[in-house]
C-alpha positions in Angstrom: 91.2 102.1 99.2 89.9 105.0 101.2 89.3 102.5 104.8 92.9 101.6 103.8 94.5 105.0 103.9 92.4 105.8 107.2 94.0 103.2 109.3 97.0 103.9 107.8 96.2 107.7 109.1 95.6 106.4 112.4 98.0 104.3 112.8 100.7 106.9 112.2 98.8 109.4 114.4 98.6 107.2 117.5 102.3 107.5 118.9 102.0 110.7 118.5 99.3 111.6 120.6 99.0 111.2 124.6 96.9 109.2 126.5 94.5 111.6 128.2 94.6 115.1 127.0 96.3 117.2 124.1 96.6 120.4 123.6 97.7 122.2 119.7 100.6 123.3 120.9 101.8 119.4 121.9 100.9 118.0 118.9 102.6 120.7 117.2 105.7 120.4 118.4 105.3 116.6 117.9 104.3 116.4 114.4 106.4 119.5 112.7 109.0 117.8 111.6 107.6 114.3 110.5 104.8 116.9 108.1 107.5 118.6 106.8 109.7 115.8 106.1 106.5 113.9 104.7 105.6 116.7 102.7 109.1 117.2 101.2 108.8 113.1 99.9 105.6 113.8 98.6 107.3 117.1 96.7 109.6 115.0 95.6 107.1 112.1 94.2 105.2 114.3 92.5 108.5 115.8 90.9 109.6 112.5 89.6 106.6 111.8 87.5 103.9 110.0 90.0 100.6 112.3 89.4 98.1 109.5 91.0 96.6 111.1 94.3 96.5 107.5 96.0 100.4 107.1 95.7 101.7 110.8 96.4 99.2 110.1 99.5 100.2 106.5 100.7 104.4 108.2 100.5 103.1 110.9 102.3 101.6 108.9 105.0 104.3 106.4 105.0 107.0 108.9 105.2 105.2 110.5 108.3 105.1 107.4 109.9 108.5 106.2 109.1 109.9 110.3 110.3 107.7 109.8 113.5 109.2 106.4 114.9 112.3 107.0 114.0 112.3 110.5 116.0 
């Protein structure tokens, strides 16, 4: 499970980053509101019942993802 989560990481990470150089600031401003929107899900996960630290993380990551490419 953990390889899986990983390349699920990377996955959602690799739109968001440029090709040659980053700064904080960039990938601030480009990840603020798909964390906070993928925080909120995982708030909300938690909330309903779901205590299992592999699903709050896959919504988390899958709500980050799903925030990201749709911004």
């Amino acid at each position: 499970m953990p390889l899986a989560f990983g390349l699920l990481m990377a996955m959602g990470l690799g739109p968001f980053t440029p090709y040659r150089r980053s700064s904080g600031a960039v990938m601030w401003t480009r990840l603020r509101v798909p964390l906070m929107v993928a925080s909120a899900v995982a708030a909300l996960v938690v909330v309903a019942g779901l205590r299992s630290t592999a699903v709050v993380t896959v919504f988390f990551l899958g709500a980050g993802i799903a925030t990201g490419t749709v911004r």
